[in-house]
C-alpha positions in Angstrom: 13.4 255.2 -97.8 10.3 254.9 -95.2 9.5 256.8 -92.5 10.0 255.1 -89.1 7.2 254.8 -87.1 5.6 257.5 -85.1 6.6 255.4 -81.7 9.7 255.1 -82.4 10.5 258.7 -83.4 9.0 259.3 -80.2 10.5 256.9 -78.0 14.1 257.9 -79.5 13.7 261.8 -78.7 12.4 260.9 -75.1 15.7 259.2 -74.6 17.8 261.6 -75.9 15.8 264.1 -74.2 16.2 261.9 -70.2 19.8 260.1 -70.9 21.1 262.9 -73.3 20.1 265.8 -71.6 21.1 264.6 -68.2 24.8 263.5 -69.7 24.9 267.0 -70.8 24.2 268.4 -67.9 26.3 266.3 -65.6 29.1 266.9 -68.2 28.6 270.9 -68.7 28.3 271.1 -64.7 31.6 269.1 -64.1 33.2 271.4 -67.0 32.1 274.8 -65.5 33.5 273.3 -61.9 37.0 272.6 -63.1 37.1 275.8 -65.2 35.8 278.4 -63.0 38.5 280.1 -60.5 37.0 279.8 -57.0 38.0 277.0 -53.5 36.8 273.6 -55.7 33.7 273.5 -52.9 32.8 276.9 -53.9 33.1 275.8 -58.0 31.0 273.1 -57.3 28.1 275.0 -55.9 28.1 277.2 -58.1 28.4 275.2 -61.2 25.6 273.1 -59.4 23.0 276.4 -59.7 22.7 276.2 -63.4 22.9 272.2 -64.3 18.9 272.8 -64.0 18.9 274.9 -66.4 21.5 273.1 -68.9 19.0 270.0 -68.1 15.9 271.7 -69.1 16.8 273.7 -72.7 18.5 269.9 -73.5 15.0 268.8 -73.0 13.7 271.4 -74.7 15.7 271.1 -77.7 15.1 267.0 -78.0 11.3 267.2 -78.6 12.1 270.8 -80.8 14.6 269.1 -83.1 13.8 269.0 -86.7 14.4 265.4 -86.6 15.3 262.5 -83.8 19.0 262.4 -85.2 19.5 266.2 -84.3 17.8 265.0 -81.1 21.1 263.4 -79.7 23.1 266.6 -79.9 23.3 267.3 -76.5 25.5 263.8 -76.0 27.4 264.4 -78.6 28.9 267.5 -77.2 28.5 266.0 -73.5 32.1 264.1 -74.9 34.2 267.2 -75.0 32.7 268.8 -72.2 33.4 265.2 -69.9 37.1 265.7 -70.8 37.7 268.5 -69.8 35.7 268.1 -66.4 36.9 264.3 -65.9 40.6 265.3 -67.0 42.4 264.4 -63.8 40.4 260.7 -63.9 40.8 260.5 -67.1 44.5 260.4 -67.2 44.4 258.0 -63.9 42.4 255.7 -66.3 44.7 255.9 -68.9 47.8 255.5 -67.0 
């Protein structure tokens, strides 16, 4: 089996890194805000604080993956974490 090319390894951790990581984030932020026991302004402030940092180490681990598949892990648990922070919607979509 060949190698892809070096672009395209490249270009495929850069999105995983932008779209992946900030799907994460957005998803991990909206998590922590429906879980934590505070007002639902004061949730959402302070699940805001560390979205940064959620953003950054998903960066971080795109372009320190072994390979570009491992790469999109960050999305893949961005699912779990977007049901349980979109659960309300969610079951409004559904119904």
């Amino acid at each position: 089996m060949s190698e892809s090319p070096a672009w395209l390894r490249i270009l495929s951790r850069s999105a995983a890194a932008l779209l992946g990581g900030y799907a994460f984030s957005y998803a991990a932020t909206a998590c922590l805000a429906r879980i934590l026991p505070l007002s639902p302004a004061d949730a959402v402030l302070v699940a805001t604080l560390p979205a940064f940092i959620f953003y950054t180490l998903a960066i971080l681990w795109a372009f320190a993956s072994r390979d570009a598949l491992r790469a999109w892990v960050p999305l893949a648990l961005a699912a779990p974490l977007m049901l349980i922070g979109f659960w309300p919607q969610a079951l409004g979509w559904l119904a």
